[in-house]
PDB file of N, CA, C and O in Angstrom:
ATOM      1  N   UNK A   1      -6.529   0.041   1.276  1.00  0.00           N
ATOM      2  CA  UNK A   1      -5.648   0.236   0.152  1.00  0.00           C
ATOM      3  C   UNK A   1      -5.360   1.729   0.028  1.00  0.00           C
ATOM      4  O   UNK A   1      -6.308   2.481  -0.198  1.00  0.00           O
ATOM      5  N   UNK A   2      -4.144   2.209   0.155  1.00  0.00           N
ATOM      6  CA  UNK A   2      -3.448   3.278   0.173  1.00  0.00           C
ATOM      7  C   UNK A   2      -2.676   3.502  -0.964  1.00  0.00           C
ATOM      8  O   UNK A   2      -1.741   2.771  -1.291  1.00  0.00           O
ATOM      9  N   UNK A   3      -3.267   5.116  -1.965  1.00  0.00           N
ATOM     10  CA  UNK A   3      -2.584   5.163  -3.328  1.00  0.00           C
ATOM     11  C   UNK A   3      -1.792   6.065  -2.729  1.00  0.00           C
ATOM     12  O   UNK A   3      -1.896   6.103  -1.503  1.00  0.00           O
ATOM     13  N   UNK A   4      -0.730   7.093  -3.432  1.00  0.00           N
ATOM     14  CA  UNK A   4       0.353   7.605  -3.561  1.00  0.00           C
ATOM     15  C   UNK A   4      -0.553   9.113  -2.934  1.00  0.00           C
ATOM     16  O   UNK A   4      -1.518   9.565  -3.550  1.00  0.00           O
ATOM     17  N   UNK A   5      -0.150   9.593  -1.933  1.00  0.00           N
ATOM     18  CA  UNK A   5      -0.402  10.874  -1.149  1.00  0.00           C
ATOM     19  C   UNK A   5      -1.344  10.419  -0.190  1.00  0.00           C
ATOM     20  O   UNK A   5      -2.186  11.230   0.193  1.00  0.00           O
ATOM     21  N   UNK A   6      -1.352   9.160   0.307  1.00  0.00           N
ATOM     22  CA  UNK A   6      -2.623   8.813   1.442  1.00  0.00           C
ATOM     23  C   UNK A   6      -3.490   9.040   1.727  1.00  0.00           C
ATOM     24  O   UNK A   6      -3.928   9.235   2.861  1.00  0.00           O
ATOM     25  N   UNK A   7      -4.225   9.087   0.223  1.00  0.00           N
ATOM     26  CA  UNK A   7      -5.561   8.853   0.236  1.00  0.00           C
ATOM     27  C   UNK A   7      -6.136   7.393   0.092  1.00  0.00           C
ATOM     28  O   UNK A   7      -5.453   6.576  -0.525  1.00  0.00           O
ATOM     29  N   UNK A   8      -7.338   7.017   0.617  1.00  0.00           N
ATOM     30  CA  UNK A   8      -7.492   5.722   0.634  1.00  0.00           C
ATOM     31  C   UNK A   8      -8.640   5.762  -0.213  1.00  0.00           C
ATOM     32  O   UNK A   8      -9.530   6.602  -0.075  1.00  0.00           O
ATOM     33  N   UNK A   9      -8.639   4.965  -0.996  1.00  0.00           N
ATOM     34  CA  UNK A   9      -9.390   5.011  -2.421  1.00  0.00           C
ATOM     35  C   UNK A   9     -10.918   3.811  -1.901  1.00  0.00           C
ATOM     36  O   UNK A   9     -11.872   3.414  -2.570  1.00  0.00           O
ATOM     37  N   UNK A  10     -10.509   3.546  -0.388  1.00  0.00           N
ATOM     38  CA  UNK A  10     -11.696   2.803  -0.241  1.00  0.00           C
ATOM     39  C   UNK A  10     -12.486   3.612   1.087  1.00  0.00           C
ATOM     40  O   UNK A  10     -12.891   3.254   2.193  1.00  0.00           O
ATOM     41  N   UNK A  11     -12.471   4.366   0.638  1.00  0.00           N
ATOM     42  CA  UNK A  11     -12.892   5.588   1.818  1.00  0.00           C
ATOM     43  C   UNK A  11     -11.834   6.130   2.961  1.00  0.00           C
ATOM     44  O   UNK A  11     -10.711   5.628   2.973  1.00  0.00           O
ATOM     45  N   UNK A  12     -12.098   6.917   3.705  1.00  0.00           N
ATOM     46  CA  UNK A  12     -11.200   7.419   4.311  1.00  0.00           C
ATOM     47  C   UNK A  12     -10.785   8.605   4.422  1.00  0.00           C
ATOM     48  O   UNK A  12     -11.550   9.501   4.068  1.00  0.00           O
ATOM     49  N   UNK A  13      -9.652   8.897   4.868  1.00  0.00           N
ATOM     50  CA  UNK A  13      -9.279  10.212   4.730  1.00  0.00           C
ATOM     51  C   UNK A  13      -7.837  10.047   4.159  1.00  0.00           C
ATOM     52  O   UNK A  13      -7.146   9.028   4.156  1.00  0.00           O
ATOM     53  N   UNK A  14      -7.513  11.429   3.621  1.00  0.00           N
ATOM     54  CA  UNK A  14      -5.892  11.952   2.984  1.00  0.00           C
ATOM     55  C   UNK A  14      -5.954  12.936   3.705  1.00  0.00           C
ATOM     56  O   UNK A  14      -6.938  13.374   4.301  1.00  0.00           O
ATOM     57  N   UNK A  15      -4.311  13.543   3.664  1.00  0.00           N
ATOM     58  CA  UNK A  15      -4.120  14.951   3.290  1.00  0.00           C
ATOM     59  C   UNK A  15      -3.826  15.450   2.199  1.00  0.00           C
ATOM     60  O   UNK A  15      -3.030  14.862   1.468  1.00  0.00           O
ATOM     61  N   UNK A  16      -4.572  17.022   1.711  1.00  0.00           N
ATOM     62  CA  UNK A  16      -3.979  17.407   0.303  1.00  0.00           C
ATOM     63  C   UNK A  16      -2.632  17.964   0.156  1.00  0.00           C
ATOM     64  O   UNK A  16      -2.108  18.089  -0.951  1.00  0.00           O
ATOM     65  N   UNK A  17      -1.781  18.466   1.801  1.00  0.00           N
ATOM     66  CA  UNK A  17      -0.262  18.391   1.464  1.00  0.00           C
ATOM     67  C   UNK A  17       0.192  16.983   0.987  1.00  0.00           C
ATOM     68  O   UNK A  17       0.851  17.061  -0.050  1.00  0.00           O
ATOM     69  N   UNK A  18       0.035  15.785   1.428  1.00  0.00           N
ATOM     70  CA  UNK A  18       0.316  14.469   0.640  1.00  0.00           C
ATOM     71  C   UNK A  18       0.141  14.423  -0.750  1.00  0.00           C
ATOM     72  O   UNK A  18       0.997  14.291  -1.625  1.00  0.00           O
ATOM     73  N   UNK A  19      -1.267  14.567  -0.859  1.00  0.00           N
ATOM     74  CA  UNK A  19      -1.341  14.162  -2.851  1.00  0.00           C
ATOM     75  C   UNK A  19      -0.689  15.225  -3.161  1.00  0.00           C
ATOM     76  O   UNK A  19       0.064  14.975  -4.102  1.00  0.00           O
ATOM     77  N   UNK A  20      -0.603  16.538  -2.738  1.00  0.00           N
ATOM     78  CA  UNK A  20       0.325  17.869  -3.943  1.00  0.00           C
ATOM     79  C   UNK A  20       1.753  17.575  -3.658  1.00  0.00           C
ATOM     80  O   UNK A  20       2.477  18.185  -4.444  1.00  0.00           O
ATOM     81  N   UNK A  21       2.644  16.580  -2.487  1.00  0.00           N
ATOM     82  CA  UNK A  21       3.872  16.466  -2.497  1.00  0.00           C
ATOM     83  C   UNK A  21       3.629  14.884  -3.435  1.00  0.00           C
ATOM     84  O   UNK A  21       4.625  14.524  -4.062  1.00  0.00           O
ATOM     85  N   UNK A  22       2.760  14.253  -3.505  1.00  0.00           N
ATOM     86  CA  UNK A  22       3.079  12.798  -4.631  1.00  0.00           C
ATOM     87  C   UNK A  22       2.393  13.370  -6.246  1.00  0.00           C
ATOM     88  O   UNK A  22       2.677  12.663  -7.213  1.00  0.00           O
ATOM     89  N   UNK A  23       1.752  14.285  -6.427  1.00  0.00           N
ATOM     90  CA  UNK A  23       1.839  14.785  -7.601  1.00  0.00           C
ATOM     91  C   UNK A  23       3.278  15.552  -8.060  1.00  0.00           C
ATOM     92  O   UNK A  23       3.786  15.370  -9.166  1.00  0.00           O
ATOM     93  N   UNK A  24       3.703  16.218  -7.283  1.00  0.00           N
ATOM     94  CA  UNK A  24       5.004  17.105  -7.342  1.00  0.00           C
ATOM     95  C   UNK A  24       6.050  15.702  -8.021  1.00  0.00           C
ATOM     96  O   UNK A  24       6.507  15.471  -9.140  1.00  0.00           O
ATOM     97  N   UNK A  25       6.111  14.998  -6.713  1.00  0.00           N
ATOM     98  CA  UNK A  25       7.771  13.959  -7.309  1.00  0.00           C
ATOM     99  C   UNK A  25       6.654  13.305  -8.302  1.00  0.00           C
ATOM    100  O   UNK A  25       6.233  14.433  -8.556  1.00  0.00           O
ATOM    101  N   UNK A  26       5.851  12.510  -9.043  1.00  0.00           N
ATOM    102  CA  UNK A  26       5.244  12.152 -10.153  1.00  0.00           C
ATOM    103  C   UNK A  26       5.864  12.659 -11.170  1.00  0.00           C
ATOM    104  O   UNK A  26       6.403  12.014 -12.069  1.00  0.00           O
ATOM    105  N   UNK A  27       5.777  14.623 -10.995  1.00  0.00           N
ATOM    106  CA  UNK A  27       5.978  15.192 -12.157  1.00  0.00           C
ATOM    107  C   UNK A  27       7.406  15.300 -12.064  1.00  0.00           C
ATOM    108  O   UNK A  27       7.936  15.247 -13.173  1.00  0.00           O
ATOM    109  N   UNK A  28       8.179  15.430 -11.131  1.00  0.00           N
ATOM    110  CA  UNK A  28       9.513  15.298 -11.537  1.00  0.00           C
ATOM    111  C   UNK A  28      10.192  14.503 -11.713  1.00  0.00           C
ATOM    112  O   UNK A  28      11.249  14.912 -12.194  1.00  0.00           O
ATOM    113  N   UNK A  29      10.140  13.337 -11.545  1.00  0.00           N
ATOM    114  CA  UNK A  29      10.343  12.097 -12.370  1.00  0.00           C
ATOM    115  C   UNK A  29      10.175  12.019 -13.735  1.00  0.00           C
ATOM    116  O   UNK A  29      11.085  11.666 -14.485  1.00  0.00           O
ATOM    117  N   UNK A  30       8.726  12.423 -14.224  1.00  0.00           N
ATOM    118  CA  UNK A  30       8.457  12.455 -15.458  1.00  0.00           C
ATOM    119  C   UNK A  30       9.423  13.446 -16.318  1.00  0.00           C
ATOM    120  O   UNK A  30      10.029  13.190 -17.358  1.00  0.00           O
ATOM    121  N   UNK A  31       9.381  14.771 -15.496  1.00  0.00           N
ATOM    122  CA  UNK A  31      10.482  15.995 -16.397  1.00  0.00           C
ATOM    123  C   UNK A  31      11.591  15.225 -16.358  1.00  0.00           C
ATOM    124  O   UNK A  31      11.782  14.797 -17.496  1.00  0.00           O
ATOM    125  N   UNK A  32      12.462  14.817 -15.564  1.00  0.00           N
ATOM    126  CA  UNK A  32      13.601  14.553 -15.297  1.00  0.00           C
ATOM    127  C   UNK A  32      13.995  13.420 -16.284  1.00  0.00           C
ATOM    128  O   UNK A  32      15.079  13.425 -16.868  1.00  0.00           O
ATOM    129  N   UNK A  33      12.754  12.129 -16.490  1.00  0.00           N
ATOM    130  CA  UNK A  33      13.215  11.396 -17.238  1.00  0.00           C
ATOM    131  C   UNK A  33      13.248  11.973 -18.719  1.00  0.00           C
ATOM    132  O   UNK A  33      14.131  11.622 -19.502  1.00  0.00           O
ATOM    133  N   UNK A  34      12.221  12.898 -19.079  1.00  0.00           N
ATOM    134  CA  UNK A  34      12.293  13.981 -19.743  1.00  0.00           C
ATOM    135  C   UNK A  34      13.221  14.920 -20.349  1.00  0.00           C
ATOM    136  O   UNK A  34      13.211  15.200 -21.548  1.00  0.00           O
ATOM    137  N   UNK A  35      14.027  15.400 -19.483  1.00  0.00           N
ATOM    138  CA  UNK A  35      15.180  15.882 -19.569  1.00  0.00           C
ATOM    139  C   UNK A  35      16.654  15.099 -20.773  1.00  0.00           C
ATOM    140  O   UNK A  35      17.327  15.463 -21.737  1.00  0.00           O
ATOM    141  N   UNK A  36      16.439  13.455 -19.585  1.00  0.00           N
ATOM    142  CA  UNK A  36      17.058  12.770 -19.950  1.00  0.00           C
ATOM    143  C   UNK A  36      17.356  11.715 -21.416  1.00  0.00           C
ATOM    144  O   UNK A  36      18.309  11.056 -21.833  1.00  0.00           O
ATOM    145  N   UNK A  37      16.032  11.988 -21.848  1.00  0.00           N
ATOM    146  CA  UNK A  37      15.397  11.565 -23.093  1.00  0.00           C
ATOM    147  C   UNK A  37      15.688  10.044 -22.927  1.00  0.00           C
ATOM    148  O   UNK A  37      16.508   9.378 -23.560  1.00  0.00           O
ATOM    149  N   UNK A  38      14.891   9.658 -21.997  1.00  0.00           N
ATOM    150  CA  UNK A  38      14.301   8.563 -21.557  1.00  0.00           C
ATOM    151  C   UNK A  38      12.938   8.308 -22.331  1.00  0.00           C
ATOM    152  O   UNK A  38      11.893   8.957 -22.273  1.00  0.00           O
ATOM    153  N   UNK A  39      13.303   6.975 -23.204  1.00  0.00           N
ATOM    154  CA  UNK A  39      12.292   6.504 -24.193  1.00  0.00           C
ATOM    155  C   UNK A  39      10.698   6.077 -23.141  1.00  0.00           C
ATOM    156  O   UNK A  39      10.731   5.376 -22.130  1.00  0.00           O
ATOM    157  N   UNK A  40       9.515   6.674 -23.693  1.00  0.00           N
ATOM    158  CA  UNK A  40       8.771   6.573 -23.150  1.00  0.00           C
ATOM    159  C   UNK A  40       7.881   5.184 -22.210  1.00  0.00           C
ATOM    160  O   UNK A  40       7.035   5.099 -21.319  1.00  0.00           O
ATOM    161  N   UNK A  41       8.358   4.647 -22.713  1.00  0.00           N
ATOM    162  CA  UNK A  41       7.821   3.067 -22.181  1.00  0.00           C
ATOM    163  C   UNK A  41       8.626   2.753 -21.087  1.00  0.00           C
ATOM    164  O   UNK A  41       8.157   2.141 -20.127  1.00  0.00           O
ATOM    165  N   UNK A  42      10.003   3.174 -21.142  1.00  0.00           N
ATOM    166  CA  UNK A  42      10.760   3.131 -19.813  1.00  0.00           C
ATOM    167  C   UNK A  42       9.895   3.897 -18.485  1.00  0.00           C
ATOM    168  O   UNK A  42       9.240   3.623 -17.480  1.00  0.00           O
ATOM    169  N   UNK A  43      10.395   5.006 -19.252  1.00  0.00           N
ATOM    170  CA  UNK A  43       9.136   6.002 -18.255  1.00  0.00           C
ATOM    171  C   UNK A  43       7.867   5.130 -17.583  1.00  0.00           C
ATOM    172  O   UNK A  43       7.811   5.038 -16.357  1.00  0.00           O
ATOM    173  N   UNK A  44       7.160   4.687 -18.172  1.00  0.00           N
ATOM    174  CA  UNK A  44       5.738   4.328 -17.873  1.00  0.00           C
ATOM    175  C   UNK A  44       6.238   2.931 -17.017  1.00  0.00           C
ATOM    176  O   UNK A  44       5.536   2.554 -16.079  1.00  0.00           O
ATOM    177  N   UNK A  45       7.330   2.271 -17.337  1.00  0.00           N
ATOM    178  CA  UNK A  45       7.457   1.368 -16.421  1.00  0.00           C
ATOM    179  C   UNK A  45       8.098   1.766 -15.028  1.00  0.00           C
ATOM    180  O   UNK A  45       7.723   1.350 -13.932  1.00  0.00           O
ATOM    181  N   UNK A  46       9.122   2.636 -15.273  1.00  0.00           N
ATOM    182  CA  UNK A  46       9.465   2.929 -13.930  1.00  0.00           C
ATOM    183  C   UNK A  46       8.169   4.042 -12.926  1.00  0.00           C
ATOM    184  O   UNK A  46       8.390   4.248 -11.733  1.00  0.00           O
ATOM    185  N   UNK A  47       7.278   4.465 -13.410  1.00  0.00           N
ATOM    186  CA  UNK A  47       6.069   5.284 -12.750  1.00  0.00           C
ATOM    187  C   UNK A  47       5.169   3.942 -12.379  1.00  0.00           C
ATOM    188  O   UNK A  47       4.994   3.630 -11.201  1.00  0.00           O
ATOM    189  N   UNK A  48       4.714   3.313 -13.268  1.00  0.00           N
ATOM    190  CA  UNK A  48       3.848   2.124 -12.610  1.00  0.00           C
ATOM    191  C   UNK A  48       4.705   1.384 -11.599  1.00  0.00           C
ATOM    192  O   UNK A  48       4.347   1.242 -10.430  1.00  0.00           O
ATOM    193  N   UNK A  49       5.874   0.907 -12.095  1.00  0.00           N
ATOM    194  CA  UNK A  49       6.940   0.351 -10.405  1.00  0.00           C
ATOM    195  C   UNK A  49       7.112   0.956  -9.352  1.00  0.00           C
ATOM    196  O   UNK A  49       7.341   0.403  -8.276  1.00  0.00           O
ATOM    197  N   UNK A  50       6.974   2.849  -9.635  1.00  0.00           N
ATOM    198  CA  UNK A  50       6.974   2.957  -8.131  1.00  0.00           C
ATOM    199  C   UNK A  50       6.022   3.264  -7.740  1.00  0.00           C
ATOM    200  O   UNK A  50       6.104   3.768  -6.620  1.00  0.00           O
ATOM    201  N   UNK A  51       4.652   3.180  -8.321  1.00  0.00           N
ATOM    202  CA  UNK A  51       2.777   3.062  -7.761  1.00  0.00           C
ATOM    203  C   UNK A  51       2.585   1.965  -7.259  1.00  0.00           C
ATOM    204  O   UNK A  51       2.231   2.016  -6.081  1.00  0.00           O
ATOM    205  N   UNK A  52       2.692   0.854  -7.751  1.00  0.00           N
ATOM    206  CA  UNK A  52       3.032  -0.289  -7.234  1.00  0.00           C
ATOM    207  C   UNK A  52       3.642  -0.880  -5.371  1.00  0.00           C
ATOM    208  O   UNK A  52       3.262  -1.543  -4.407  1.00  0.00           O
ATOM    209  N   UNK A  53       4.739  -0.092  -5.834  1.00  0.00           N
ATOM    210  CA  UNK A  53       5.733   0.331  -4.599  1.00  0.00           C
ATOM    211  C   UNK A  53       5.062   0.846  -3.149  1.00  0.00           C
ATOM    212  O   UNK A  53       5.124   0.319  -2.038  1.00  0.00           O
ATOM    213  N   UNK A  54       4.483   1.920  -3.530  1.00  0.00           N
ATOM    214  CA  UNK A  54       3.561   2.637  -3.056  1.00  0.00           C
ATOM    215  C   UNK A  54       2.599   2.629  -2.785  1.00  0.00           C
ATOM    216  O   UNK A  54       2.136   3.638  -2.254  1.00  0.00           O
ATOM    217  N   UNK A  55       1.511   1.098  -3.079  1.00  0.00           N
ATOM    218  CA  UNK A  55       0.555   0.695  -2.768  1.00  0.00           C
ATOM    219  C   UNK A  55       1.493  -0.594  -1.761  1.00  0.00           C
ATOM    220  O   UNK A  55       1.053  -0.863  -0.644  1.00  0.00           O
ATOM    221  N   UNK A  56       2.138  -0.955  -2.024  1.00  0.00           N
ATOM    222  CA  UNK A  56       2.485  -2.734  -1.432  1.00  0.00           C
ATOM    223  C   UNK A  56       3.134  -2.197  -0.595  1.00  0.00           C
ATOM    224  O   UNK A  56       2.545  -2.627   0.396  1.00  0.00           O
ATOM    225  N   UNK A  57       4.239  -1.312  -0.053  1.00  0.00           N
ATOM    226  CA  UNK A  57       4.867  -0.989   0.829  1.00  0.00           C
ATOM    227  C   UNK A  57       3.950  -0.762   2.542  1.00  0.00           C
ATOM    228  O   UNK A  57       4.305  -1.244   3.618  1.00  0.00           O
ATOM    229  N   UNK A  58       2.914  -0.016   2.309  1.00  0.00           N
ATOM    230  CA  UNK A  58       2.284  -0.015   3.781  1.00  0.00           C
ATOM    231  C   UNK A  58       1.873  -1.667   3.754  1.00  0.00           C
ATOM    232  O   UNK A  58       2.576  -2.471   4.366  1.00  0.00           O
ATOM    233  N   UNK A  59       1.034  -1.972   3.220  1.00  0.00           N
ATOM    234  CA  UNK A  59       0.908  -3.288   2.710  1.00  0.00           C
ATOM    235  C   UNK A  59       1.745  -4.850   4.102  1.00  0.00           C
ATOM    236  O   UNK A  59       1.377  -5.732   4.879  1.00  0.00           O
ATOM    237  N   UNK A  60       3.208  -4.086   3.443  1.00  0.00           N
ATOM    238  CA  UNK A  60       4.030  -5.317   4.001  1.00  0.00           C
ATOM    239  C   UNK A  60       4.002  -5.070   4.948  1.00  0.00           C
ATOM    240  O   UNK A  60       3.796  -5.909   5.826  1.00  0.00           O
ATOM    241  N   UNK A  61       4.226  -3.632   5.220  1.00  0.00           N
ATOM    242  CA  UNK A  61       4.373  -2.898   6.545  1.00  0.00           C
ATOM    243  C   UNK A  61       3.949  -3.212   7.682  1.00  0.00           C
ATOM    244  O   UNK A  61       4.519  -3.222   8.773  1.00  0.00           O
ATOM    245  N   UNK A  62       2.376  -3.604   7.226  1.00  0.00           N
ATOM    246  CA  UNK A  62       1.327  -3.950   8.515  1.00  0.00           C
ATOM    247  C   UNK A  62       1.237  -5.528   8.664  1.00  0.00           C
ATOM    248  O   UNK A  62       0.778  -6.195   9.592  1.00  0.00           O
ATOM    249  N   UNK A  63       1.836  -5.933   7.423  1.00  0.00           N
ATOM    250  CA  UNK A  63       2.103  -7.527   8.189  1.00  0.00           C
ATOM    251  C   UNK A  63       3.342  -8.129   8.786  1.00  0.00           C
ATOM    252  O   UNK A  63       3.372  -9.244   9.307  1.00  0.00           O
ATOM    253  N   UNK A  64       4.378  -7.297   8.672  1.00  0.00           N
ATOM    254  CA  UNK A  64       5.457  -7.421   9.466  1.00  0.00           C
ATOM    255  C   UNK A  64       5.405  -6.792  10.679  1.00  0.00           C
ATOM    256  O   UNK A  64       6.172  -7.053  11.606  1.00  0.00           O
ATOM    257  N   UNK A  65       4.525  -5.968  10.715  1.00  0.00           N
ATOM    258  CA  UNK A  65       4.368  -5.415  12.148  1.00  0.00           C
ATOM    259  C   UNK A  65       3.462  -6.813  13.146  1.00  0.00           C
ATOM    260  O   UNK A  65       3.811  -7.505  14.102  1.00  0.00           O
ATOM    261  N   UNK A  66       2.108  -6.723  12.264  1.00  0.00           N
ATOM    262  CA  UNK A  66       1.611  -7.347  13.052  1.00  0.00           C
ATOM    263  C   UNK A  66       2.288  -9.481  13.596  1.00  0.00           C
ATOM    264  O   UNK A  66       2.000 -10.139  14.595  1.00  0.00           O
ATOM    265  N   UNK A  67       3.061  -9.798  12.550  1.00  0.00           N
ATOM    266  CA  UNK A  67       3.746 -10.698  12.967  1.00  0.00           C
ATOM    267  C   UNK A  67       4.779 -10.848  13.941  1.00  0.00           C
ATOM    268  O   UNK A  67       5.259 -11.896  14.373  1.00  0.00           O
ATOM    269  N   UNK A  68       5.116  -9.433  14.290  1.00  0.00           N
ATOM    270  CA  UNK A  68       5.700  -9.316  15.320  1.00  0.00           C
ATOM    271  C   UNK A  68       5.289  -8.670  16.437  1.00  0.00           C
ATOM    272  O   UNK A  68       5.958  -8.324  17.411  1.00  0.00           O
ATOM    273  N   UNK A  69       3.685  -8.482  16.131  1.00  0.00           N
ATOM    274  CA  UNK A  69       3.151  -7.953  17.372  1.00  0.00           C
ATOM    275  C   UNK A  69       2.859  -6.590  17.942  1.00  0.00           C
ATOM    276  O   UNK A  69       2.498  -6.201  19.053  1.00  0.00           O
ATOM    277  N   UNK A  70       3.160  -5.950  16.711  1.00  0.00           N
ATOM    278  CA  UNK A  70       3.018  -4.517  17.304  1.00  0.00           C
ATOM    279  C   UNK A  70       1.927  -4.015  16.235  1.00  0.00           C
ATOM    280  O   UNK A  70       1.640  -4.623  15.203  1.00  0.00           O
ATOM    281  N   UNK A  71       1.385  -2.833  16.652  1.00  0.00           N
ATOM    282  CA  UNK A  71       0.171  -2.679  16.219  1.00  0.00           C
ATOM    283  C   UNK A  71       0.386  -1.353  15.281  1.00  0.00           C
ATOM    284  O   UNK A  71       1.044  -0.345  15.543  1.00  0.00           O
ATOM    285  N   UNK A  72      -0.474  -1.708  13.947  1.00  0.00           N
ATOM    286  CA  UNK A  72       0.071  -0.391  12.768  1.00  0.00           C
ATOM    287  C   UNK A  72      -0.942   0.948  13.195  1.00  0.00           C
ATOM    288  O   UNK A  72      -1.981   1.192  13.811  1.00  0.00           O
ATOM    289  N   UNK A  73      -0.024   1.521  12.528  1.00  0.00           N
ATOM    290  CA  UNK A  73      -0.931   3.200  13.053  1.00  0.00           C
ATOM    291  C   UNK A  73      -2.207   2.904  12.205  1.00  0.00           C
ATOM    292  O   UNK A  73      -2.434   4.064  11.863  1.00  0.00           O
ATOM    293  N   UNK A  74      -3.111   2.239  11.677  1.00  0.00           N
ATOM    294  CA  UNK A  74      -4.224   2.131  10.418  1.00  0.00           C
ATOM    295  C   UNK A  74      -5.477   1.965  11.310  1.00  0.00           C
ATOM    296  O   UNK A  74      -6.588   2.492  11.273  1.00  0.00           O
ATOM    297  N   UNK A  75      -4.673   0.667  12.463  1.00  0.00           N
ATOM    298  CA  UNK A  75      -6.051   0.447  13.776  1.00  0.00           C
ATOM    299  C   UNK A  75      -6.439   1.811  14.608  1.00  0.00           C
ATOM    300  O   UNK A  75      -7.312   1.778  15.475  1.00  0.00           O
TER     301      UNK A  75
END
């Protein structure tokens, strides 16, 4: 299980250029919706949708790979 900057929260390794470029867009999303005076609950839904995103995406990744046979960079 892979959170947002590829760290793997079940051991493993990251890089800290990853988490400081997924903290970076985090926070600019947040300013931006910010900016926009985007009611807060919006906010919190569109940040949990794209954590979400961001966990399930390698996710599919490696089972569409492996259904077709090719092998994910994870092995």
């Amino acid at each position: 299980m892979v959170v947002l900057g590829g760290v793997n929260i079940l051991g493993g390794s990251g890089t800290i250029p990853g988490v400081v470029i997924a903290a970076f867009v985090m926070g600019l999303v947040t300013f931006g919706f910010g900016l926009l005076n985007v009611p807060g609950i919006v906010q919190s839904i569109f940040i949990g949708s794209l954590l979400i995103g961001a966990i399930a995406l390698p996710i599919v990744a490696g089972k569409i790979a492996r259904r077709w046979g090719r092998r994910t960079l994870s092995r």
